[in-house]
Each structure stands twice: as structure tokens, then as C-alpha cells.
Wavefront OBJ file of the C-alpha trace (Angstrom):
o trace
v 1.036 17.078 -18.183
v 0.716 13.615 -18.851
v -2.938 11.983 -18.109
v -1.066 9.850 -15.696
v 0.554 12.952 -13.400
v -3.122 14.539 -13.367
v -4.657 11.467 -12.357
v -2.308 10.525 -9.737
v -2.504 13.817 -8.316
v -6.134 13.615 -7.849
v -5.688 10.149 -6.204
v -2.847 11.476 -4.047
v -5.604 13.801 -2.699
v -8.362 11.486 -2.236
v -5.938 9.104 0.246
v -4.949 11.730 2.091
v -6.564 10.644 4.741
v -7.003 6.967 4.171
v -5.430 4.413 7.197
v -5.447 1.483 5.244
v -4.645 -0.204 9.164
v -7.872 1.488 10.079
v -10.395 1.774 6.956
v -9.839 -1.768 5.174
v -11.136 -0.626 2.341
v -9.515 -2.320 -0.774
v -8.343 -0.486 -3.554
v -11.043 -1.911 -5.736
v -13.422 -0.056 -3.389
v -12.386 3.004 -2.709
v -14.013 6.331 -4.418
v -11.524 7.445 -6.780
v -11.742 4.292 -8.347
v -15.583 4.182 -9.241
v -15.153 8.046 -10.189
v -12.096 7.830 -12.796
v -12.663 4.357 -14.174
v -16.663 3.989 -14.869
v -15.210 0.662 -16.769
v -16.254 2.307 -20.422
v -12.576 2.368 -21.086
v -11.532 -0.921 -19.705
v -7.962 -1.730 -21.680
v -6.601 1.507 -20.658
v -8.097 1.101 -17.273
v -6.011 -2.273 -17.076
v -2.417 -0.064 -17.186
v -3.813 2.973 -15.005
v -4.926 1.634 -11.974
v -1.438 -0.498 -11.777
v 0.018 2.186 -12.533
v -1.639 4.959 -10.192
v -1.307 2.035 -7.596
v 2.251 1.897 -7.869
v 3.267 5.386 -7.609
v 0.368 6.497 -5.158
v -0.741 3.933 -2.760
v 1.757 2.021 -2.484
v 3.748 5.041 -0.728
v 1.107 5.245 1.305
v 0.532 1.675 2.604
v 4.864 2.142 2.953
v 4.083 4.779 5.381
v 1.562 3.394 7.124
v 3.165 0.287 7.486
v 6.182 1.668 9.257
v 4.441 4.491 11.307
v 1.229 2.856 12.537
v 1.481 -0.788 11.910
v 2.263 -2.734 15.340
v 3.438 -6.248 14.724
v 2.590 -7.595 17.946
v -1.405 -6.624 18.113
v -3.434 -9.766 16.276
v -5.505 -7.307 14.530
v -3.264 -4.645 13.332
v -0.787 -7.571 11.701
v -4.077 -9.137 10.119
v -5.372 -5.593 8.423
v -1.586 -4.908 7.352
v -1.686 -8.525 5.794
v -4.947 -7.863 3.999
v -4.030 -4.862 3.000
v -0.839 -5.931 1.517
v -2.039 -8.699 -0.370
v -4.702 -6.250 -1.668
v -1.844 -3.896 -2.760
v 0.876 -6.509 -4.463
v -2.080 -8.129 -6.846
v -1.493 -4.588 -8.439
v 1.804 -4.917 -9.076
v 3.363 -8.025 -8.358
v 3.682 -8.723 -12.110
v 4.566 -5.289 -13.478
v 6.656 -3.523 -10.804
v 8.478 -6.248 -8.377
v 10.725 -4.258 -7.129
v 8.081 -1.810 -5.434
v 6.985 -5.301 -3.465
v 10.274 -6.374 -2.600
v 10.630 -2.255 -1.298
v 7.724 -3.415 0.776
v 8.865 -6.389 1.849
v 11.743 -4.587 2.760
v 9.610 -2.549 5.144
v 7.964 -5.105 6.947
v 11.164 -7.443 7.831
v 12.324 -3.347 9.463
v 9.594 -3.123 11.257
v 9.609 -6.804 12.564
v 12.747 -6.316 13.030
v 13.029 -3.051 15.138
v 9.915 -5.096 17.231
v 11.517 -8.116 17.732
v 14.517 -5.709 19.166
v 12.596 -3.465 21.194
v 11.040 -6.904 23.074
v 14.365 -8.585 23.481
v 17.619 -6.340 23.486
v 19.970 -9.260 23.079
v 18.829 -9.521 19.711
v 20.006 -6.049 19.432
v 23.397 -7.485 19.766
v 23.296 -10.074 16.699
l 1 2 3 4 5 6 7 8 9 10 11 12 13 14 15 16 17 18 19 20 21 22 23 24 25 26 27 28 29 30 31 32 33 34 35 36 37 38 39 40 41 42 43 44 45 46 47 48 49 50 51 52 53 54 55 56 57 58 59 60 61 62 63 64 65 66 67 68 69 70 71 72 73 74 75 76 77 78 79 80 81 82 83 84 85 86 87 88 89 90 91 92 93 94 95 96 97 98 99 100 101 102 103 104 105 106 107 108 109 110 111 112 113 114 115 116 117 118 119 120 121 122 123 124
């Protein structure tokens, strides 16, 4: 296994329960983060927390997005905001198309509320 699988694993665990809608807590912040990367190592932390980002929270923030995310509260669109701009610093550069996947998500969600408000824009 590759030091990258095990890691992410352990991650995959310690978000488990993490509603980045709820918590806030950026991903500079959280636990794992302090525990795996004590910044001794700091060049190969620069490609693993990207990395671990990108295959790991990003999911997450994906499903949280689309199952507990409600565009028309104030404060749930300004912690999805915050926590999406926390998310794509990680990755903007070295994974685009995981943001535009997220973008993606958000214009569905919009979307689907936008819809559910006014059903003649169901029709266009």
C-alpha cells in the first residue's frame, strides 16, 4: 500500500462525521492535519495534503453540498461558500477538473431550487 492509500484512509475516518455546513472548520484546522503533518517534512507535505484533499474531502464537501446545503437560507449559502473557497485553494491549480465537478454540483443544486420555487422554470 502506497503511503498515500494509508493516509487517506485514516483521513476518510477522521471526517466521518465532519458537516463542513455545520462545523466550519477549515481544512488547515482540522485534527488529522496537525497529527500527520507536524510540518518536519514540509516539501512532501506540500503534495499530500492536495492530494489527500482531492480524493477525500472533496467527496465529502460534494456530498454535503448536495444533501444538506439549502441555497435559499443566508447562512447555509455563506458556510457552503466558505467552505468551498477553503476547499478549491487545494486544488484549483493541480486538479481543475475536481472544481469544475464541484461547480457542477452547485449550479444542480441551484438549479433543482430555483425549480422547486418556480415550476415554470421546470419547463425551460
Amino acid at each position: 500500500l502506497s503511503l498515500l492509500r494509508v493516509l487517506s484512509t485514516y483521513v476518510r475516518r477522521q471526517i466521518l462525521g465532519w458537516d463542513p455546513l455545520e462545523d466550519g472548520t477549515a481544512v488547515e484546522n482540522m485534527p488529522w492535519v496537525g497529527e500527520l503533518f507536524s510540518g518536519e517534512e514540509e516539501d512532501e507535505d506540500d503534495d499530500v495534503i492536495p492530494k489527500i484533499v482531492e480524493e477525500v474531502v472533496v467527496p465529502r464537501v460534494a456530498e454535503v453540498i448536495k444533501d444538506g446545503w439549502d441555497p435559499s437560507s443566508v447562512s447555509s449559502t455563506g458556510r457552503a461558500v466558505g467552505m468551498l473557497q477553503d476547499v478549491i485553494v487545494y486544488v484549483l491549480d493541480s486538479a481543475p477538473n475536481v472544481v469544475k465537478d464541484l461547480q457542477s454540483t452547485v449550479v444542480a443544486c441551484l438549479d433543482a431550487e430555483f425549480k422547486s420555487h418556480y415550476p415554470a422554470l421546470a419547463l425551460l
